[in-house]
C-alpha distance (Angstrom), angle and dihedral (degrees) to the residues before:
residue distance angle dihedral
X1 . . .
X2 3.87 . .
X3 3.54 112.4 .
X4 4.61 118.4 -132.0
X5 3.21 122.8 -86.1
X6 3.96 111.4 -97.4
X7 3.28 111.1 -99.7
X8 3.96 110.4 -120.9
X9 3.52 111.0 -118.3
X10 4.01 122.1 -167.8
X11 3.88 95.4 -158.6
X12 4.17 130.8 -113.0
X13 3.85 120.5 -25.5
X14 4.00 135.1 -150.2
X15 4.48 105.2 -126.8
X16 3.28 108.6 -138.4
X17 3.63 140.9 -178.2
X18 3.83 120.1 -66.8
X19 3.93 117.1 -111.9
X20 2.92 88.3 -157.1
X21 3.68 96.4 67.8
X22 3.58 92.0 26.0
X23 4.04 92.8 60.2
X24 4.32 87.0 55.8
X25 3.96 87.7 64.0
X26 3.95 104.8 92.0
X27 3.88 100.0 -105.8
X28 3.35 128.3 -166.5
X29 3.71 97.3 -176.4
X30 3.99 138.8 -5.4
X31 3.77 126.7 -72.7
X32 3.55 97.6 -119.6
X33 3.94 108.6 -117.2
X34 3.80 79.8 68.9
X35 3.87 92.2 53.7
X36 4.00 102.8 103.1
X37 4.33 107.8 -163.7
X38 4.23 90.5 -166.4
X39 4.01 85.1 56.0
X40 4.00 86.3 78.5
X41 3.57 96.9 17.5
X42 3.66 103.9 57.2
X43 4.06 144.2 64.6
X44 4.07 106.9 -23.2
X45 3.63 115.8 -117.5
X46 3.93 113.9 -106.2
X47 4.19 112.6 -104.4
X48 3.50 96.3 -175.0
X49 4.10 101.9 67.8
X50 3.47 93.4 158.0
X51 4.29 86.8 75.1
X52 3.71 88.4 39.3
X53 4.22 114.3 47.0
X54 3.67 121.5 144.5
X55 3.89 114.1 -110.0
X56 3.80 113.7 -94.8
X57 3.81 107.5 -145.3
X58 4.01 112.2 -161.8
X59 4.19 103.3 -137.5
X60 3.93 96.6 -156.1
X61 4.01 97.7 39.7
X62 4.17 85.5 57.6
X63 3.78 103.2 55.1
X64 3.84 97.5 33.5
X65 3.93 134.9 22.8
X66 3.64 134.8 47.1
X67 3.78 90.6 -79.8
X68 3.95 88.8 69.8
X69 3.83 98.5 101.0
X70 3.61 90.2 49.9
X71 3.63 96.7 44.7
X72 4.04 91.3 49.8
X73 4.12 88.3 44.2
X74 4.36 79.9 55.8
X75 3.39 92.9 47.2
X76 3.74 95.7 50.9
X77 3.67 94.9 53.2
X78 4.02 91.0 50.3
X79 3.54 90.3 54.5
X80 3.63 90.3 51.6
X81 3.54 116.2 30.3
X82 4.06 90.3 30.3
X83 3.43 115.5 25.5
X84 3.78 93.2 -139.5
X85 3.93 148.8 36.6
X86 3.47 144.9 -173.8
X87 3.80 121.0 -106.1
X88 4.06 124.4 -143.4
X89 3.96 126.9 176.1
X90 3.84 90.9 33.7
X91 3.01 101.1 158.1
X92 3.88 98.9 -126.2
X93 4.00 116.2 128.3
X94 3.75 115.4 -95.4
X95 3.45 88.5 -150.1
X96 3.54 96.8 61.3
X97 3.67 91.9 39.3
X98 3.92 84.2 58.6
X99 3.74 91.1 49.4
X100 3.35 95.7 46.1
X101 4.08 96.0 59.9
X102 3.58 81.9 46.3
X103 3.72 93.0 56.8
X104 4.00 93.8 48.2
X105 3.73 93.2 42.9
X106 3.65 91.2 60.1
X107 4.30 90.3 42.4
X108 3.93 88.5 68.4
X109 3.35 93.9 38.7
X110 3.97 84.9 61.3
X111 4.15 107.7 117.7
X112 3.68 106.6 -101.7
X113 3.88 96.8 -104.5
X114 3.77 86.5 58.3
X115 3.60 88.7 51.8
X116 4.14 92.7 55.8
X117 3.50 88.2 69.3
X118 3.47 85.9 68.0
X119 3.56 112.1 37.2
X120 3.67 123.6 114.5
X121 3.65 124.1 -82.7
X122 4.16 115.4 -117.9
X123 4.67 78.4 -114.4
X124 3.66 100.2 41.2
X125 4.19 134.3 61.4
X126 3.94 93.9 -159.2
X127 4.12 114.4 96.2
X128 3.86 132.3 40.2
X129 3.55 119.0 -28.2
X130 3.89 140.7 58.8
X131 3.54 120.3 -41.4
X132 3.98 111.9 -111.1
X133 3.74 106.5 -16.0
X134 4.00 107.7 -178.6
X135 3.80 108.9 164.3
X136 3.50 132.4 50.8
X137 3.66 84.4 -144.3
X138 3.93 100.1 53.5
X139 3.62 126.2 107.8
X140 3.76 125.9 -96.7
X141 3.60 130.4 -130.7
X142 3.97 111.0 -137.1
X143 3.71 94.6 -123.8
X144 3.59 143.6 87.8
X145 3.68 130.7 -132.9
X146 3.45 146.9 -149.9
X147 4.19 113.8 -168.6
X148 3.77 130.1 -177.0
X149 3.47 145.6 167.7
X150 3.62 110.0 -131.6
X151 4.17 110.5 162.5
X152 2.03 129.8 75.1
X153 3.92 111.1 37.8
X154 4.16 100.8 -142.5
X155 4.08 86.6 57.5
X156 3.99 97.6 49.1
X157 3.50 104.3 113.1
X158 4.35 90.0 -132.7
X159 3.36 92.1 -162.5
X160 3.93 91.4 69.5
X161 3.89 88.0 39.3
X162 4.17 98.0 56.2
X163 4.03 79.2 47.8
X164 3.51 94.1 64.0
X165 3.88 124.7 93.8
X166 3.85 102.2 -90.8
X167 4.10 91.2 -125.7
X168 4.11 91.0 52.1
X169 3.75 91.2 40.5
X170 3.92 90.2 54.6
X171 3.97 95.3 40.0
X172 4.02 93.2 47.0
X173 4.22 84.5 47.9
X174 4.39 88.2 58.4
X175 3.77 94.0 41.4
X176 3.93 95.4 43.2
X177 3.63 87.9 55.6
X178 4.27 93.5 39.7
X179 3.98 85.9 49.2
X180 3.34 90.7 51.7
X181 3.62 100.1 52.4
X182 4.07 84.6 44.8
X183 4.21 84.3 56.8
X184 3.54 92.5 52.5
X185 4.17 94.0 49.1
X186 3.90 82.6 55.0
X187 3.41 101.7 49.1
X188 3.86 95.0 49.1
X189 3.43 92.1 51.9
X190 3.75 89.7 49.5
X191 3.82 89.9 51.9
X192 3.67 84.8 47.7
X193 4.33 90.7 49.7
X194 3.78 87.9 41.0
X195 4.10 92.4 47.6
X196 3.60 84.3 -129.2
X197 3.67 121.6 154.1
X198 3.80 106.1 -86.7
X199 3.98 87.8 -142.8
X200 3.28 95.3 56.0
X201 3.85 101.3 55.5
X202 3.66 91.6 40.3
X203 4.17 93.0 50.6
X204 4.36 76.1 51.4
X205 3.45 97.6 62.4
X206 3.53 115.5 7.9
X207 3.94 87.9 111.8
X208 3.89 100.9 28.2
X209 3.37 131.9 160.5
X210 3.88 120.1 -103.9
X211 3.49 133.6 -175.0
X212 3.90 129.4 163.4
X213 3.74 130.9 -152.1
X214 4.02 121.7 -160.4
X215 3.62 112.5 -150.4
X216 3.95 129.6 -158.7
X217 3.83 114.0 -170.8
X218 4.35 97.1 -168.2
X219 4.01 113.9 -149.7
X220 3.62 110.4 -75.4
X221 3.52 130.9 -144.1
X222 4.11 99.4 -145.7
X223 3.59 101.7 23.7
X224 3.98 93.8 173.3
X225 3.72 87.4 64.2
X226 3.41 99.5 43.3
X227 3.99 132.7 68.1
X228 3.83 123.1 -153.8
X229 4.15 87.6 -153.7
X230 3.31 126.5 -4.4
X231 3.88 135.6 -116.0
X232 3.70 109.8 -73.8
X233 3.87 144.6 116.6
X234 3.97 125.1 -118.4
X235 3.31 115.3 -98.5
X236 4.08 91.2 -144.5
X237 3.61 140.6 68.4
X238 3.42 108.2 -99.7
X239 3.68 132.7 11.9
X240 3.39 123.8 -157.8
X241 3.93 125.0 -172.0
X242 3.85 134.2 -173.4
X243 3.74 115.4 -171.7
X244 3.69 118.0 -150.7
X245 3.62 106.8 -162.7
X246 4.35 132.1 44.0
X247 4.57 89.4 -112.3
X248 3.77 105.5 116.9
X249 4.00 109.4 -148.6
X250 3.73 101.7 136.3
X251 3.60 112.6 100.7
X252 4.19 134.6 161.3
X253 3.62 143.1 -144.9
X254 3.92 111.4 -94.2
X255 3.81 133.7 159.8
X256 3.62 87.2 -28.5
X257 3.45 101.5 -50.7
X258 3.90 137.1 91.2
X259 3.63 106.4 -112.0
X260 4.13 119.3 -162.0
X261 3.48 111.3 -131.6
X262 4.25 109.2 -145.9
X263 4.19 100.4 -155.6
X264 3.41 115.6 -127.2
X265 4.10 118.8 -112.9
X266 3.94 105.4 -80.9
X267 3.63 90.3 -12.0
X268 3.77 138.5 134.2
X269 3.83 128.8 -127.2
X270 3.62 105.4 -159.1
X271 4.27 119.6 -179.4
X272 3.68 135.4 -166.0
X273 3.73 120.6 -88.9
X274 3.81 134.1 -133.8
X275 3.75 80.4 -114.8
X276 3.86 95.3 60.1
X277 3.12 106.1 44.3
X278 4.32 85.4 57.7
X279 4.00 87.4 49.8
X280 3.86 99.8 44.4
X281 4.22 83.8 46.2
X282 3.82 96.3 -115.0
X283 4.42 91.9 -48.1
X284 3.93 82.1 115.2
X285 3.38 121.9 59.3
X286 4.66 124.3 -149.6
X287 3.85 92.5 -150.2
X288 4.08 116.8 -160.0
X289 3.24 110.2 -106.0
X290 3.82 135.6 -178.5
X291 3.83 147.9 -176.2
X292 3.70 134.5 -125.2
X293 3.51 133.7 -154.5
X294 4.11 137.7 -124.1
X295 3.53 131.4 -125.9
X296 3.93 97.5 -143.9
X297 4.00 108.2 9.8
X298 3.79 125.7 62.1
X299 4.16 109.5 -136.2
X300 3.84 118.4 -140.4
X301 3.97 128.1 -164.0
X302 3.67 143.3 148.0
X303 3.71 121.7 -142.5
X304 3.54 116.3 -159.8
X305 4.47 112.3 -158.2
X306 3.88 114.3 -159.4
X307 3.68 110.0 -168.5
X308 4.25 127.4 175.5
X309 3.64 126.3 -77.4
X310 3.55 118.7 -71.5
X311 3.81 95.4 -125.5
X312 4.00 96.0 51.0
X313 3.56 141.6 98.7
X314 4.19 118.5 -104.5
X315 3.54 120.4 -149.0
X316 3.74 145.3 79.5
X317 4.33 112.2 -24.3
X318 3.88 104.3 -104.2
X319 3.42 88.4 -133.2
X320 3.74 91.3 56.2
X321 3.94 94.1 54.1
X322 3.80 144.4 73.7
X323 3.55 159.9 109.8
X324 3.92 92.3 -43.5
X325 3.91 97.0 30.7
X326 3.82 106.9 42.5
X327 3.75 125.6 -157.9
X328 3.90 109.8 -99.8
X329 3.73 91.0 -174.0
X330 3.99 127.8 64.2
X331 3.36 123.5 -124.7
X332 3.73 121.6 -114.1
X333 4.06 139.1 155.3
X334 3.87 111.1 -89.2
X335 4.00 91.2 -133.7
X336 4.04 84.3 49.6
X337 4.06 87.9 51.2
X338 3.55 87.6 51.2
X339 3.71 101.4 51.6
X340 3.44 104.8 37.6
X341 4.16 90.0 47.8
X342 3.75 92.9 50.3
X343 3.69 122.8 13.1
X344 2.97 135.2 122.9
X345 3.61 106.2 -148.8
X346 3.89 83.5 48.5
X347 4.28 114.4 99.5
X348 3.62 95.4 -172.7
X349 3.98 140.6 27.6
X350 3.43 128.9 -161.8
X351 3.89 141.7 97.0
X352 3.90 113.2 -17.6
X353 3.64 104.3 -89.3
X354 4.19 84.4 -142.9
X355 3.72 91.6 57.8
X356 3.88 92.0 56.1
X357 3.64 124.7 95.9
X358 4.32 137.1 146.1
X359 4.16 82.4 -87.8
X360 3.68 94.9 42.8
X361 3.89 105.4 49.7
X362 3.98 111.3 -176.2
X363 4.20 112.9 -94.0
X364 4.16 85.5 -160.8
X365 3.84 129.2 57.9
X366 4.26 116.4 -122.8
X367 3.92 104.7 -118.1
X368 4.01 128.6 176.0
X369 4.05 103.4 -91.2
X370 3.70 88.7 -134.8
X371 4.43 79.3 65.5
X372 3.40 85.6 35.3
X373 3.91 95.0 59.1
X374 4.26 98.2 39.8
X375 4.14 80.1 49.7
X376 3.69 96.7 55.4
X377 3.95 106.3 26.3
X378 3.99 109.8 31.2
X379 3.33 94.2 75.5
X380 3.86 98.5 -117.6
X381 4.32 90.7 114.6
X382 4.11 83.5 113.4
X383 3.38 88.3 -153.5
X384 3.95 102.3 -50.8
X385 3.69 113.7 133.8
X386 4.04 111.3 -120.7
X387 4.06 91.0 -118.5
X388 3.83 90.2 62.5
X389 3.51 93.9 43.6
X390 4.00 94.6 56.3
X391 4.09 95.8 39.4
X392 3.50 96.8 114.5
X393 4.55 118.2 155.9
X394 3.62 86.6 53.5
X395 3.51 104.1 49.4
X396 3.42 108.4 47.6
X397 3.65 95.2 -77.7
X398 4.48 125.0 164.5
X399 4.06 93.5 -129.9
X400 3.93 88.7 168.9
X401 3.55 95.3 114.9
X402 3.49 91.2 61.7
């Protein structure tokens, strides 16, 4: 008899305060581990969004009609040139979209005892909280969170599941299965962009991992020095993110500039993972992205973060690859990704020492995962994307202690 999957673990976490509660104090000014110097300091956000609008991709015009070639020719150039899109026509119930915000609104409006229940442990990421908070002395994003593991079922952590409130755990059970089916629509018509072998993207992900996090950014009384989440790309394949509430705070990197993204009515903006961009060999780009904050109105969202099966083999598409377009991305076990990214038991990340050889010199540097972990979750990344910061043999990089 097969043994469970492993449950991914990202390693011990600092508990701190809840914004949440902190933002109904009457505050003048930040606390100032929430004080953020590259808010002011960095790209300038883009005042001409007219010039600068996220694609809108319309779901039921690309798989059927005689507007699909033109649709999938759309889509291709938002995965490259953008990095994300919006989706329309998706296919997922309104209704249960509507009962779903419902549902979440309610969760942090849960008194704060109820909310204990539910907070992170100090050795696990998934509950209330902050994700990955390792120094007393690192910044804070002024948001709370709500992460889960929710496909699939064998690496739910129950536990957190029976602790849910029974009409949230039922809704988030329908739309984990309808975003899922949504995913999978995407990626095959990515395969099909890509001319990738359909096969091969579905055998990817056909089992992947999801997980969702629901984010509430409270009213903040200096939103210029403050950031609701910090620069960073997602480390997955596809990200996929309802927002519950008419606030505008996301915002991407474009043409140097920070462009706000304004969601469409009962649509989805979905970006590019970490992930994809390794299996569509660097076609696709995972874009840093961040979130700002409001001065008067609290912002709600859910992002939803589909990743490949657990069991599978990341890197480049074979179909994509060959003599005259060479892999740019290794090739490495997804499970293997997983652990030696984020667990705990791990002491180092970095390229898998097994894949390594004289005529297969490392792309990304070996660093301690403790360095690892402050790079990629204490919201210090300054808008680098986590891929560039760990290429390593190419850039200059000491790979001796490999």
């Amino acid at each position: 008899m097969e043994s469970p999957p492993e449950v991914v673990n990202f390693g011990k976490s600092i508990i701190v305060p809840s914004v949440q509660q902190l933002a109904k104090q009457p505050l003048d000014k930040l606390p100032p581990r929430y004080v953020h110097d590259f808010v002011s300091s960095g790209l300038r956000t883009s005042d001409d969004s007219s010039l600068l609008s996220v694609p809108v991709i319309d779901l039921q015009s690309l798989v059927s009609g005689d507007r699909m070639d033109y649709e999938l020719e759309r889509l291709h150039c938002a995965c490259k040139d953008w990095g994300f899109f919006q989706v329309i026509n998706h296919g997922v119930s309104i209704e249960l979209l509507e009962e779903f915000k419902r549902e979440i609104v309610d969760f942090f409006k849960l008194p704060s005892e109820e909310k204990k229940k539910l907070w992170q442990q100090p050795d696990n990421h998934e509950g209330f909280g902050q994700l990955f908070v390792v120094s007393e002395e690192q910044k804070l994003d002024w948001s709370d969170m709500f992460y889960i593991t929710t496909l699939p079922s064998s690496l739910r952590r129950t536990q957190l599941f029976e602790l849910l409130p029974p009409n949230l755990r039922e809704t988030l059970e329908a739309y984990s299965v309808e975003v899922r089916k949504l995913a999978m629509t995407i990626l095959g018509q990515m395969a099909k962009a890509l001319k990738m072998d359909s096969e091969e993207m579905r055998e990817l992900f056909s089992d992947g991992v999801q997980s969702m996090r629901m984010n509430y950014y409270p009213p903040c009384p200096e939103p210029d020095m403050a950031i609701g989440f910090s620069p960073h790309s997602d480390a997955d394949a596809l990200t996929i993110l309802y927002q519950l509430n008419d606030i505008n705070g996301l915002q991407i990197q474009k043409e140097g500039k920070w462009v706000p993204v304004k969601p469409v009515q009962n649509g989805f903006i979905v970006n590019i993972g970490d992930i994809m961009e390794i299996v569509s060999n660097g076609v696709y780009r995972s874009i840093e992205h961040r979130a700002t904050v409001n001065s008067t109105k609290e912002r709600l969202s859910i992002a939803t973060f589909y990743s490949s099966n657990l069991d599978s083999e990341l890197g480049p598409a074979h179909s994509l690859v060959g003599p005259n377009n060479p892999a740019v991305f290794r090739r490495m076990p997804t499970e293997e990704y997983f652990k030696e990214f984020f667990a705990r038991k791990l002491n180092e990340v970095g390229p898998a020492s097994t894949l390594l050889n004289p005529q297969n010199p490392p792309q990304f540097q070996r660093v301690g995962m403790e360095e690892y972990v402050k790079d990629f979750f204490s919201r210090k990344l300054d808008g680098k994307s986590f891929l560039e910061q760990m290429k390593g043999a190419e850039n200059g990089a000491d790979n001796t202690s490999i």
